[in-house]
N, C-alpha and C positions, 0 to 999 in steps of 0.2 A: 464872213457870211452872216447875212442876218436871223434873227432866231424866227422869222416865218418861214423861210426857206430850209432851216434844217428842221424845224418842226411838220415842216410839209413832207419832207423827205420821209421823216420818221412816219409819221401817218400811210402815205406810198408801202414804205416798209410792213409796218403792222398787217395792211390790206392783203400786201400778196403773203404774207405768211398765215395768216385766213385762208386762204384758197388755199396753200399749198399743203396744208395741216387737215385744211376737209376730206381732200385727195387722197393724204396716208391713212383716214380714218375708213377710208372706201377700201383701202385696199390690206389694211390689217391683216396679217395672218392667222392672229391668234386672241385670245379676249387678252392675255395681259397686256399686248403691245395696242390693243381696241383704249383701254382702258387709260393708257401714258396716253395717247394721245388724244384721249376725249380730254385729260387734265389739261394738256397745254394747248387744245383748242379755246377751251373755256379761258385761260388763262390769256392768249393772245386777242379773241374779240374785248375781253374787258381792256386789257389795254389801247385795243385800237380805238373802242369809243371814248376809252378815256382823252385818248390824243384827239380825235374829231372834238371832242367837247370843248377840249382847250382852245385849239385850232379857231372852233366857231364863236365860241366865246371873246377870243381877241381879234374877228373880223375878214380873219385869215380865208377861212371856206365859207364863201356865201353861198345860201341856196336860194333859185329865185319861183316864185311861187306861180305855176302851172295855173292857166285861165280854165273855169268850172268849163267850161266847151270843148275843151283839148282832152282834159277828162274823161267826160262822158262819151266822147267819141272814141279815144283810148278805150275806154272798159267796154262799150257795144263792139268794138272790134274782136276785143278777145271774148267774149260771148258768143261773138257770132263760129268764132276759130273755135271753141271747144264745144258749139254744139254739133 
């Protein structure tokens, strides 16, 4: 397998353990178990930008850049939806 694809994988990985760690932070019982998982939240998004960083860095995740019109029309929409 080549190392864009299991570094993709891992990055995939990182992502949903993000979500999935925000989730048990929603639903804590208690501060100490609030507190373990604000640790390995903090701990899992720095690893996941770490991996996007690499990821983009070696050309792997391209992001492609939104025309200023698609924009503006994007954020008047949501403007208009939250007044």
């Amino acid at each position: 397998m080549e190392d864009k694809y299991i570094m993709m994988d891992a990055l995939l990985t990182e992502k949903h353990l993000v979500v999935n760690t925000a989730t048990a932070l929603n639903e804590a019982s208690c501060d100490n178990i609030y507190k373990a998982y604000t640790d390995i939240f903090n701990k899992v998004t720095k690893e996941a930008k770490d991996l996007f960083n690499l990821c983009y860095n070696n050309g792997w995740y391209q992001l492609e850049e939104a025309p200023k019109t698609k924009i503006t029309k994007d954020a008047d929409k949501l403007t208009k939806e939250l007044s």
